[in-house]
C-alpha positions as CSV (number, residue, x, y, z in Angstrom):
1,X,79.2,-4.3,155.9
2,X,81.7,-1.9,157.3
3,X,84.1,-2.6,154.6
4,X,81.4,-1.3,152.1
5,X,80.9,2.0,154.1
6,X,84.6,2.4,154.5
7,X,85.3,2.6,150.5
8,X,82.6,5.2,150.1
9,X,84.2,7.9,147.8
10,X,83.5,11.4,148.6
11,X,82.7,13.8,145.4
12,X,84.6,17.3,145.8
13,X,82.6,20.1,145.8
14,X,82.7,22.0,142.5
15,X,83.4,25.5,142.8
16,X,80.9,28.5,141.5
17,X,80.9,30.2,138.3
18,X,81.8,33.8,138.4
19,X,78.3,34.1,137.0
20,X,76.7,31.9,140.1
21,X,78.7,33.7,142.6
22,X,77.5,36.8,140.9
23,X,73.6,35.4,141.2
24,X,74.2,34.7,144.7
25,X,76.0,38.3,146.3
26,X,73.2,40.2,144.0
27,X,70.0,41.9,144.5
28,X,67.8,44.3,143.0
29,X,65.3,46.7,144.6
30,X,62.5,48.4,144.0
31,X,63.5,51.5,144.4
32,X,65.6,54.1,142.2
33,X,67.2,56.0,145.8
34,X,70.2,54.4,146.1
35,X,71.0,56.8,149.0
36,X,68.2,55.1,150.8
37,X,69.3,51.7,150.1
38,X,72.7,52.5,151.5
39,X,71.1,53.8,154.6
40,X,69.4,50.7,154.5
41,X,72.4,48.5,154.8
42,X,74.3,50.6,156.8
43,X,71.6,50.0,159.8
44,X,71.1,46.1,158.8
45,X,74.7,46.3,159.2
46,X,75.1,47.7,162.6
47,X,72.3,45.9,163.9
48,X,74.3,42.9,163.1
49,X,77.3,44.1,164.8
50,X,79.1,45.2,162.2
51,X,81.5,48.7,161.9
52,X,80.8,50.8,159.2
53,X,84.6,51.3,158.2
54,X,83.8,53.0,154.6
55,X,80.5,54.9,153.4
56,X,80.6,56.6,149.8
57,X,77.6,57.8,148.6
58,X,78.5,59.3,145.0
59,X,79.8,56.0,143.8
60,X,77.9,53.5,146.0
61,X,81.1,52.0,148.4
62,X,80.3,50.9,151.6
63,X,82.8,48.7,153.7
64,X,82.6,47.0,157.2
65,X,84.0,44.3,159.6
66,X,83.0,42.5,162.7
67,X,85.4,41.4,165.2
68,X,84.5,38.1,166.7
69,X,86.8,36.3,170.0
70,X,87.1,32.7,168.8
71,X,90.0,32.4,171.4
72,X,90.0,28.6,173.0
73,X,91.7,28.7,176.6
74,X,92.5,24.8,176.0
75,X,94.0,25.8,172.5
76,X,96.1,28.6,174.1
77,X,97.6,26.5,177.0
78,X,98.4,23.6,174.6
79,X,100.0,25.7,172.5
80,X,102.1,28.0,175.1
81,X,103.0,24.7,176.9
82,X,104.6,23.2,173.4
83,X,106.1,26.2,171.8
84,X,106.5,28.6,174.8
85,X,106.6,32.4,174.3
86,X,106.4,31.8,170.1
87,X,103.5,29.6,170.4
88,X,100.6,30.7,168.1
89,X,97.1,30.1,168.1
90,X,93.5,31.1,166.5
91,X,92.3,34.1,168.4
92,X,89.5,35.9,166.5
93,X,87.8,35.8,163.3
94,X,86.9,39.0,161.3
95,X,83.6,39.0,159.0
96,X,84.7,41.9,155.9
97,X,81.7,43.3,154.1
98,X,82.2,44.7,151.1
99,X,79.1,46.2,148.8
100,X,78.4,48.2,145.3
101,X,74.9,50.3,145.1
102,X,74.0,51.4,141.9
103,X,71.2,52.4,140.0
104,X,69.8,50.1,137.2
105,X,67.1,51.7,135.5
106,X,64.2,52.2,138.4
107,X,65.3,49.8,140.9
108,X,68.6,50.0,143.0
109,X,71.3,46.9,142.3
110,X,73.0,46.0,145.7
111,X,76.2,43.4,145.1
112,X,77.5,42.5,148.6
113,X,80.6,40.6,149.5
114,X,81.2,38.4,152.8
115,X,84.7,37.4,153.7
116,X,85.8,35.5,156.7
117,X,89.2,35.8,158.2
118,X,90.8,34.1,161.1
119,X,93.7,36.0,163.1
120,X,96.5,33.9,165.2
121,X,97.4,35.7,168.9
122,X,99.9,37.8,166.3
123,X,97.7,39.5,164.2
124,X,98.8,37.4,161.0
125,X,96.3,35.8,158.8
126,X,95.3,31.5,159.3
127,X,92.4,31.8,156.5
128,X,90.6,34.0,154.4
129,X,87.3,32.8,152.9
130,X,84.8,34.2,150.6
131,X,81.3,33.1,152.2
132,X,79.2,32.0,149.0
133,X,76.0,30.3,151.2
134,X,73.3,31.5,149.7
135,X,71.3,31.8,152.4
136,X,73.4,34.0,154.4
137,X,73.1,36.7,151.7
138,X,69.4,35.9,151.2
139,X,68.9,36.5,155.3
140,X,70.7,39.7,154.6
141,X,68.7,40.9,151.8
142,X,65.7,40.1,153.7
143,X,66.8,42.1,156.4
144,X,67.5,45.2,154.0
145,X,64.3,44.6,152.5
146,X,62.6,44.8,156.0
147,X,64.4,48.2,156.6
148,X,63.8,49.7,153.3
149,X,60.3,49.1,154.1
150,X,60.6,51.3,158.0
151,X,62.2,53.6,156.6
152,X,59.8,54.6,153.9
153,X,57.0,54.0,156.1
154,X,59.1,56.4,158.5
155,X,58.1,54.0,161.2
C-alpha cells in the first residue's frame, strides 16, 4: 500500500490569466465619489495596520506597507553560529499595497494590489510575491464595503 501512496504525482499549480488575476484584485462600487472610496481604503487600511505611504486623489493612487517581525531566535543563532558575523537570516516580511480608484460610469472601480516581501537581517530581498487568494481581497473589499457604508451613514 505505501508504495501506491509513494508514486502519487502531484499536478503543478497553473498560473492565472492576466484576465483572472484582473477578476480577482477588482471591484466595483456603488458609488460615483471616488474621493470617498479612497477615504474608505485609507481607514480599512490603517485599521489593518498598514502605512499610508502614497495618497493621490486627482488620479486615484494610493500606496502602503506593513512591517511585520518574522525574526526566529533559533534561526538567528543557527545561522550566526555557522556563518559568524556574515550570517544572514529572514527577519521581517513587508505586505506592499498598491491600488487604482477610478470612476466607471456611476460606480467607483477599485483595482488593489497585495505583494509580500521577505527581508534577511541586511535589508536585501529573500522573496517577493504577488498575493492572488481570492479571499484575502474579497475580506478586503468587504471591509471597504463596511466603511463606505459608516461613512455615508456618518456613523
Amino acid at each position: 500500500m505505501l508504495s501506491f501512496t509513494a508514486c502519487t504525482r502531484t499536478i503543478p499549480e497553473v498560473p492565472l490569466t492576466q484576465l483572472q488575476t484582473r477578476e480577482i484584485q477588482t471591484r466595483e462600487f456603488d458609488t460615483h465619489d471616488t474621493k470617498l472610496v479612497m477615504k474608505a481604503m485609507m481607514h480599512v487600511l490603517q485599521d489593518d495596520g498598514y502605512v499610508i505611504k502614497n495618497a493621490v486623489l486627482d488620479v486615484g493612487l494610493l500606496s502602503a506597507e506593513k512591517n511585520i517581525d518574522i525574526q526566529k531566535n533559533s534561526e538567528v543563532f543557527l545561522a550566526q553560529l555557522a556563518q559568524g558575523a556574515a550570517a544572514r537570516w529572514t527577519k521581517q516580511e513587508v505586505d506592499e499595497v498598491s491600488a487604482n480608484v477610478s470612476e466607471f460610469g456611476d460606480k467607483t472601480r477599485v483595482r488593489i494590489n497585495f505583494q509580500r516581501k521577505t527581508m534577511d537581517n541586511f535589508g536585501c530581498p529573500g522573496s517577493v510575491k504577488t498575493v492572488l487568494d481570492p479571499q484575502i481581497y474579497q475580506a478586503f473589499f468587504n471591509k471597504v464595503d463596511k466603511s463606505l457604508f459608516i461613512q455615508q451613514e456618518s456613523i
